[in-house]
C-alpha positions as a Markdown table, in Angstrom:
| # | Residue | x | y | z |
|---|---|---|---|---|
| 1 | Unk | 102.2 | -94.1 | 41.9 |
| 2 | Unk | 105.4 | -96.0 | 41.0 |
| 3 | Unk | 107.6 | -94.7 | 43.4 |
| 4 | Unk | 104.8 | -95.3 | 46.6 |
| 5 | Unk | 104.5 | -99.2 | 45.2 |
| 6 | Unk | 108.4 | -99.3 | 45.0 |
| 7 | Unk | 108.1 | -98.4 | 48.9 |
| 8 | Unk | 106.2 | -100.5 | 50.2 |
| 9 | Unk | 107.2 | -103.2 | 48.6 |
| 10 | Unk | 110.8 | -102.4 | 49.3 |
| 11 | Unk | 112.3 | -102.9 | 46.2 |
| 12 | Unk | 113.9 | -99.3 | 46.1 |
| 13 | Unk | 116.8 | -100.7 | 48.9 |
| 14 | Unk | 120.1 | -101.6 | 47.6 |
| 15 | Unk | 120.9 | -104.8 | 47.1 |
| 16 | Unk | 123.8 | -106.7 | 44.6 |
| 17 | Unk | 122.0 | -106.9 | 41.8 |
| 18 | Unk | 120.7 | -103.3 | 41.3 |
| 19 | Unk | 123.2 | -101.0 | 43.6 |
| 20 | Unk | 120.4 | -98.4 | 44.2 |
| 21 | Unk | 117.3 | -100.8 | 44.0 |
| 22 | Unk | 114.8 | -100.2 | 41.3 |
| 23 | Unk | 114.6 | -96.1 | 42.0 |
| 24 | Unk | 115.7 | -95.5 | 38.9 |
| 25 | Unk | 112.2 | -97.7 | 37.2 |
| 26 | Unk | 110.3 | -94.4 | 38.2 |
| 27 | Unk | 112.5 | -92.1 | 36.2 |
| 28 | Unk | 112.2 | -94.6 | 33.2 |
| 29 | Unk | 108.6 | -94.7 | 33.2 |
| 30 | Unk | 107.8 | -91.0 | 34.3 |
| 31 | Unk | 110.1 | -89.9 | 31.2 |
| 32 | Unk | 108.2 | -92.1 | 29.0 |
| 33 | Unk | 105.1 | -90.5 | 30.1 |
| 34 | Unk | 106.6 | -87.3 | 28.8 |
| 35 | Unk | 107.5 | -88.3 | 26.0 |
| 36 | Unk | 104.3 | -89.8 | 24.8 |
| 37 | Unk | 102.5 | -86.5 | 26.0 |
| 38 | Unk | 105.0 | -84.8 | 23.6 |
| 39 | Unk | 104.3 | -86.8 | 21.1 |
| 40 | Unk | 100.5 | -86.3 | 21.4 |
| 41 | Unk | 101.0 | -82.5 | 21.5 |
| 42 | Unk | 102.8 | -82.7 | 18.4 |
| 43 | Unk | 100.2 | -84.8 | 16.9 |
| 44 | Unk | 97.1 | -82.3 | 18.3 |
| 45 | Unk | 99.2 | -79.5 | 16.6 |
| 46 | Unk | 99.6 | -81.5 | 13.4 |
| 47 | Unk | 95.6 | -82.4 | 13.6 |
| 48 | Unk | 94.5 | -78.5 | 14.4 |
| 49 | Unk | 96.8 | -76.6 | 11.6 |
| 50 | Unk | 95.7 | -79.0 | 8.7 |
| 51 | Unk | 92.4 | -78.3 | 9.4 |
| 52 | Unk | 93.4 | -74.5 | 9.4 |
| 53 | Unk | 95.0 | -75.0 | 6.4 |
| 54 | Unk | 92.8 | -77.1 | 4.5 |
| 55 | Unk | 89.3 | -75.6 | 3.3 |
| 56 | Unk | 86.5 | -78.3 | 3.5 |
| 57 | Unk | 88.6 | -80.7 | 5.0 |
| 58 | Unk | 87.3 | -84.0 | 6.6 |
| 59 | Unk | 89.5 | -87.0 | 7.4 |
| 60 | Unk | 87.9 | -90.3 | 6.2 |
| 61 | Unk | 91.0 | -92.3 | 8.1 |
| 62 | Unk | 89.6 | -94.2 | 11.5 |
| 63 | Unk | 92.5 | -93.7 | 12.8 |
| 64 | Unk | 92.7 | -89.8 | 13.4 |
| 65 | Unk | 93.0 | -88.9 | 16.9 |
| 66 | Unk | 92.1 | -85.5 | 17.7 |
| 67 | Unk | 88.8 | -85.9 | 16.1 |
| 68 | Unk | 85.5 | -84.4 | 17.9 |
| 69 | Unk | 83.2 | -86.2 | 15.9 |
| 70 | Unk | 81.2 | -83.3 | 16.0 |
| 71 | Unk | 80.6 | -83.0 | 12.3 |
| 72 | Unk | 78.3 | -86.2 | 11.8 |
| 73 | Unk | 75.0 | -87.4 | 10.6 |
| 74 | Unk | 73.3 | -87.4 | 13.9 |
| 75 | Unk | 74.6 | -84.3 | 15.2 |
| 76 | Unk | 75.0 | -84.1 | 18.7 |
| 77 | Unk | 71.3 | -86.1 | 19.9 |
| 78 | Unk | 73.4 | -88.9 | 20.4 |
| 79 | Unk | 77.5 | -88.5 | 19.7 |
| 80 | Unk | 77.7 | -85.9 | 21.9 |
| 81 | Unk | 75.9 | -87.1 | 24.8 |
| 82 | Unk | 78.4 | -90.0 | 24.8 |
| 83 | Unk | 81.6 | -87.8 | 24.2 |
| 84 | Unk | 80.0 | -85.7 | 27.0 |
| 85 | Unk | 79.9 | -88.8 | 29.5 |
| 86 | Unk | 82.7 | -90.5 | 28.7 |
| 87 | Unk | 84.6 | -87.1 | 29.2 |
| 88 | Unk | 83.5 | -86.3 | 32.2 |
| 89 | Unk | 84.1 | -89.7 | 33.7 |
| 90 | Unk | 87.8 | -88.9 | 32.8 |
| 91 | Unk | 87.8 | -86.0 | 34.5 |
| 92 | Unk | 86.7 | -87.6 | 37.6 |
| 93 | Unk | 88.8 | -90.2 | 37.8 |
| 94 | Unk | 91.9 | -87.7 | 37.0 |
| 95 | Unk | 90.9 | -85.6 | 40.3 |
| 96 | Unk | 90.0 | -88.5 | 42.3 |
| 97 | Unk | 93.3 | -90.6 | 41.7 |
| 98 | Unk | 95.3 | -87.2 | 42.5 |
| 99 | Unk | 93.6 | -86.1 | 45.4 |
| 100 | Unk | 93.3 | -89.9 | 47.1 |
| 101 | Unk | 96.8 | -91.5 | 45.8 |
| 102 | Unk | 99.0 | -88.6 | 44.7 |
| 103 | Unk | 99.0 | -89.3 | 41.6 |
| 104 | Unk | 101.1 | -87.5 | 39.5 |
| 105 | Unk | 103.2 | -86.0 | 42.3 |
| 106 | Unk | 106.8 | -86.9 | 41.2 |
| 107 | Unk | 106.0 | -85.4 | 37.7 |
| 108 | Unk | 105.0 | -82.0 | 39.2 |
| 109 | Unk | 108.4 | -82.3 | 41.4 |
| 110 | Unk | 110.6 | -83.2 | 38.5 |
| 111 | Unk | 108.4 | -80.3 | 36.4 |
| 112 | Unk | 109.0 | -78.1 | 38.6 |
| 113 | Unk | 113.1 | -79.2 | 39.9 |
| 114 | Unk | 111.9 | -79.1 | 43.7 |
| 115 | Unk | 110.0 | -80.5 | 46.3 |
| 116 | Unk | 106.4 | -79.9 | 46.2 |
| 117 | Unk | 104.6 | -80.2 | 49.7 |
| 118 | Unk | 101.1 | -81.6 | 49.6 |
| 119 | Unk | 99.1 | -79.7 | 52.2 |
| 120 | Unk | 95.4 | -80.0 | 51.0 |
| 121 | Unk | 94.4 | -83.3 | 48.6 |
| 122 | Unk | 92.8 | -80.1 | 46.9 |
| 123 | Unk | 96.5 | -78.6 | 45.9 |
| 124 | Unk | 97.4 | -81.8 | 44.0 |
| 125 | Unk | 94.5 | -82.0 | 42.0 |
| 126 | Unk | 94.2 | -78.1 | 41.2 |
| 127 | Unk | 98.1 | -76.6 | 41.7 |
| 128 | Unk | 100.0 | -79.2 | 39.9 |
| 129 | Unk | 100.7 | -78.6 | 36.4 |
| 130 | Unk | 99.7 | -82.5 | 35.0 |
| 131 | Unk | 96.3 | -82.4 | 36.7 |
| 132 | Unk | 95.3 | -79.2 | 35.7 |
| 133 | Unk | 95.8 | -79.4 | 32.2 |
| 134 | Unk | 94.0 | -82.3 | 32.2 |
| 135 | Unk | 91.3 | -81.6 | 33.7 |
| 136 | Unk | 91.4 | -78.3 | 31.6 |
| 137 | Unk | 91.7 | -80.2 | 28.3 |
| 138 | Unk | 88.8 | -82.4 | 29.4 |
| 139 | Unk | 86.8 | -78.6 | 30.4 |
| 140 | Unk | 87.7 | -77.2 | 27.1 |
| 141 | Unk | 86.5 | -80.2 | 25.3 |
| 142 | Unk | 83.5 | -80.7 | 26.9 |
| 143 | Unk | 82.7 | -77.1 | 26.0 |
| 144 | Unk | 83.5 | -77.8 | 22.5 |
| 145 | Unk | 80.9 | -80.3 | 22.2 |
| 146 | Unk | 78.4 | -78.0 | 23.4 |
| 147 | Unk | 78.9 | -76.0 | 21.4 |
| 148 | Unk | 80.8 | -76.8 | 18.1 |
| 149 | Unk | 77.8 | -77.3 | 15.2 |
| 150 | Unk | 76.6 | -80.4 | 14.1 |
| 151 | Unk | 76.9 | -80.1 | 10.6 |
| 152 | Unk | 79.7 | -77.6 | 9.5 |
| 153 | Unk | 82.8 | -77.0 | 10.2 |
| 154 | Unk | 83.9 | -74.8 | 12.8 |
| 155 | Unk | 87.0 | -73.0 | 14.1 |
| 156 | Unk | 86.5 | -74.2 | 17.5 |
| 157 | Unk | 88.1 | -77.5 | 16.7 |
| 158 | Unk | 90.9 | -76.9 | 15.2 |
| 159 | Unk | 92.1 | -74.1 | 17.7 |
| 160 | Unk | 91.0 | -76.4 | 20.7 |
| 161 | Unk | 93.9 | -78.9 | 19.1 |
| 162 | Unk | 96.2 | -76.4 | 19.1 |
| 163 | Unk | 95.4 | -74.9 | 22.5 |
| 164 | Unk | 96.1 | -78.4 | 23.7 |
| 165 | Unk | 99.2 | -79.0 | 22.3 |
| 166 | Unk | 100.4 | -75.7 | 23.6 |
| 167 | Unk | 99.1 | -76.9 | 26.9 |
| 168 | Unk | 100.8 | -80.7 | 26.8 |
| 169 | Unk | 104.2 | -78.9 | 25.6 |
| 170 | Unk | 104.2 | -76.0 | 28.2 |
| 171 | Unk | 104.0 | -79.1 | 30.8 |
| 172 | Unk | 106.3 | -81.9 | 29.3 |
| 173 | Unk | 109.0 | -80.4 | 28.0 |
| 174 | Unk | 110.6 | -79.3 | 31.3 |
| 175 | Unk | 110.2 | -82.9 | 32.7 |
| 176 | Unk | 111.4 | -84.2 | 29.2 |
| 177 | Unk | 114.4 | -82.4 | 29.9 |
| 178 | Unk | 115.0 | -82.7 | 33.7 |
| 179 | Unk | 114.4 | -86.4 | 33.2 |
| 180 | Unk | 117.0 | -87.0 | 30.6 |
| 181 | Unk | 118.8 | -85.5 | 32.7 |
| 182 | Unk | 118.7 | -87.5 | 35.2 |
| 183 | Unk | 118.9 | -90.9 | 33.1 |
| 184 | Unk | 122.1 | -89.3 | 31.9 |
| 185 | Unk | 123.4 | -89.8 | 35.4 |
| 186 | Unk | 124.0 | -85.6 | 35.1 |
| 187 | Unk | 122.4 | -83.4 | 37.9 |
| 188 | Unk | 120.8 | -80.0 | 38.3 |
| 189 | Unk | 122.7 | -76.5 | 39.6 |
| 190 | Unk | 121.9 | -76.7 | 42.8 |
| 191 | Unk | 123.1 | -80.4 | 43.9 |
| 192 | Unk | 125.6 | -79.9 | 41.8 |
| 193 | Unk | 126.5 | -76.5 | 44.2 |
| 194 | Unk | 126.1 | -78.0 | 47.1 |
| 195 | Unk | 128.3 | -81.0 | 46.4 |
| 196 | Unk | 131.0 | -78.4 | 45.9 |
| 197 | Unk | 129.8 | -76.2 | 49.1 |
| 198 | Unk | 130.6 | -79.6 | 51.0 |
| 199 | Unk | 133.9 | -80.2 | 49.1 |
| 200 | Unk | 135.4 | -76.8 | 49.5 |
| 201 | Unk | 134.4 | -77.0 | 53.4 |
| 202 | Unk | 135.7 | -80.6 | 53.9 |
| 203 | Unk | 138.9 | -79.6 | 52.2 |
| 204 | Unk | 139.6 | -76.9 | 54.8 |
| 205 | Unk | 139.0 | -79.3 | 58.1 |
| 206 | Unk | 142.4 | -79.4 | 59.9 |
| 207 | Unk | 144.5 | -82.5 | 58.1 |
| 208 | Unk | 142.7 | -82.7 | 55.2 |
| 209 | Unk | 145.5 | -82.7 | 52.4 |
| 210 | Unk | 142.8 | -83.2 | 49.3 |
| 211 | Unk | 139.9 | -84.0 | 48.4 |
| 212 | Unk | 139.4 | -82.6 | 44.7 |
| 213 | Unk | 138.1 | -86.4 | 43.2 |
| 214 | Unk | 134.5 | -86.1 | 43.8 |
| 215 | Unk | 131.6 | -87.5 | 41.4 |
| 216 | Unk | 127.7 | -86.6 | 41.9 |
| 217 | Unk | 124.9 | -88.1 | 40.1 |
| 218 | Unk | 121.1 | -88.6 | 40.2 |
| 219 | Unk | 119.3 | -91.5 | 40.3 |
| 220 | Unk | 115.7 | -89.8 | 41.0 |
| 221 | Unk | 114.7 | -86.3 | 40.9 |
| 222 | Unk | 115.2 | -86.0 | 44.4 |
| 223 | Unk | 117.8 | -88.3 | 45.3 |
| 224 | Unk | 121.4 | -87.6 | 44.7 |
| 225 | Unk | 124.5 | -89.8 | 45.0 |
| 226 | Unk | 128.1 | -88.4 | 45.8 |
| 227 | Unk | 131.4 | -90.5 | 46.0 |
| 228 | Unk | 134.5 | -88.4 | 47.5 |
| 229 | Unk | 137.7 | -89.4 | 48.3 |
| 230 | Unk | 139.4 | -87.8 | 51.3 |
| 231 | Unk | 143.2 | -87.5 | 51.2 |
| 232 | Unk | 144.5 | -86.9 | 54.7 |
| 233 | Unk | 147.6 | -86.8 | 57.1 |
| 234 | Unk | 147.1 | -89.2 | 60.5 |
| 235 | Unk | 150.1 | -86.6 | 62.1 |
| 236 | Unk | 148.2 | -83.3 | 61.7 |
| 237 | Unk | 144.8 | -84.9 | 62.5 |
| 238 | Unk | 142.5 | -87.1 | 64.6 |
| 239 | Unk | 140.5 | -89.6 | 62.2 |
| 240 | Unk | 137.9 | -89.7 | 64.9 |
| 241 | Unk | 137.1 | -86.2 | 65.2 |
| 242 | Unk | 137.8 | -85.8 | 60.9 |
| 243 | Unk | 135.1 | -88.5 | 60.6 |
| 244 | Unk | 132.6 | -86.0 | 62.5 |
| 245 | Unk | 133.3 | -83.2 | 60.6 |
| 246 | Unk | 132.9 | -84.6 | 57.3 |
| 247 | Unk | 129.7 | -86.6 | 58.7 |
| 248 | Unk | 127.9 | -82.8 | 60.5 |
| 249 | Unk | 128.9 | -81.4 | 56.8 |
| 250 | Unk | 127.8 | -84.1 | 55.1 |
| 251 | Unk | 124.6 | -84.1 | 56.7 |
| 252 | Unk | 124.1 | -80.2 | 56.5 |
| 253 | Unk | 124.4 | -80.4 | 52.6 |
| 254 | Unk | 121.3 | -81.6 | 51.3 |
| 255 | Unk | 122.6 | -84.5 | 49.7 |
| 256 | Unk | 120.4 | -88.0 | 50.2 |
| 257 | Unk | 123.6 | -90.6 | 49.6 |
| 258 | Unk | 127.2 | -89.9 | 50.2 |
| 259 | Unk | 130.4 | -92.3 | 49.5 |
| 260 | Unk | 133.3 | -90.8 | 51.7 |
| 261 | Unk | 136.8 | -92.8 | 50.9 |
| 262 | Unk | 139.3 | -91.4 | 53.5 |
| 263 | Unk | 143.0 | -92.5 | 52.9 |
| 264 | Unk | 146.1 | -91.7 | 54.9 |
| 265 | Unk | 149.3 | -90.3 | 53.1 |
């Protein structure tokens, strides 16, 4: 929802402080999400292979996190119930939040490296990757306090930990990656391609003598910032009519934000 507040409060314009706004905050604080879901996997992996490993194992620490609570006193009458409701009002407010505000929406674009067209509210919550497996984590567990017993140990709890963590790495390590990326001010193949499809077609308008200096560089996972400098001869070409070129190619190429430099030699 970051990037939709940054919009309407127009805070993602340029200005003198911050050259490209505040676009980048989005990136920030979508690859810290990822990286805290990574962590989590890592934990729900640690969690479900030591209780594999470990015969009559119970943790007596209040701060373990992939705990059921299955395995009490009570049984289910009353823990269960609870885990049950408070489970399913997670999974209500996942689906609601992605179906009314997006949510989630640049992760599944930056998951996936392209633009993902809502058509339905229903394709957000179902078709991307983040609110699937969260609603399918919430699914599984709710199952698993069904039907896990009360009062010894099963395997359902341990595999469900490790099903999860396959699940939260499956889905953050791309965007882990892609992000980094990104706050690396590197880009991905294909705006890196089309930067050089523009170059090699800009070199080859009549007067152009070079223009092999060009950077490119993300700020977002959609947005993409070129600087080029154009070398060219006044006596071999009209500056006007070079200017439309380079603009009809530069507007062809894909590319959001383009710095064009043209000196005369």
């Amino acid at each position: 929802m970051m990037p939709t507040a940054l919009e309407y409060s127009h805070n993602d314009s340029p200005s003198i402080e911050y050259a490209f706004g505040l676009q980048i905050l989005p990136t920030v604080l979508e690859f810290v999400n990822s990286i805290t879901l990574l962590y989590r996997g890592i934990q729900a992996l640690k969690e479900g292979v030591e209780h594999i490993a470990t015969s009559g194992h119970h943790s007596h620490s209040s701060t373990v996190e992939f705990e059921t609570y299955a395995h009490t006193p009570q049984g289910h009458n009353r823990d269960a119930v609870l885990g049950l409701l408070c489970v399913a009002l997670a999974m209500f407010v996942t689906a609601y939040s992605a179906a009314r505000f997006a949510n989630h929406h640049s992760l599944w674009e930056a998951c996936s490296q392209r633009r993902q067209d809502i058509g339905t509210r229903l394709q957000n919550v179902l078709l991307n990757p983040y609110n699937a497996a969260s609603l399918f984590a919430g699914a599984w567990m709710m199952v698993m306090l069904i039907l896990a017993p009360s009062k010894e140990e099963s395997a359902i709890e341990p595999i469900s930990c490790i099903l999860v963590a396959a699940v939260m790495a499956y889905v953050s390590c791309p965007t882990c990656m892609h992000l980094g990326r990104i706050l690396l001010h590197g880009t991905i193949r294909a705006s890196g391609n089309g930067a050089r499809a523009a170059v090699w077609q800009i070199a080859r308008l009549p007067g152009v003598v070079d223009c092999s200096r060009h950077h490119v560089w993300s700020t977002t996972h959609d947005k993409h910032s070129v600087a080029l400098r154009v070398m060219a001869s006044p006596a071999t070409c009209d500056g006007k009519a070079l200017q439309r070129h380079i603009a009809g190619i530069l507007g062809s190429s894909g590319l959001s934000d383009w710095t064009i430099e043209i000196r005369a030699i």
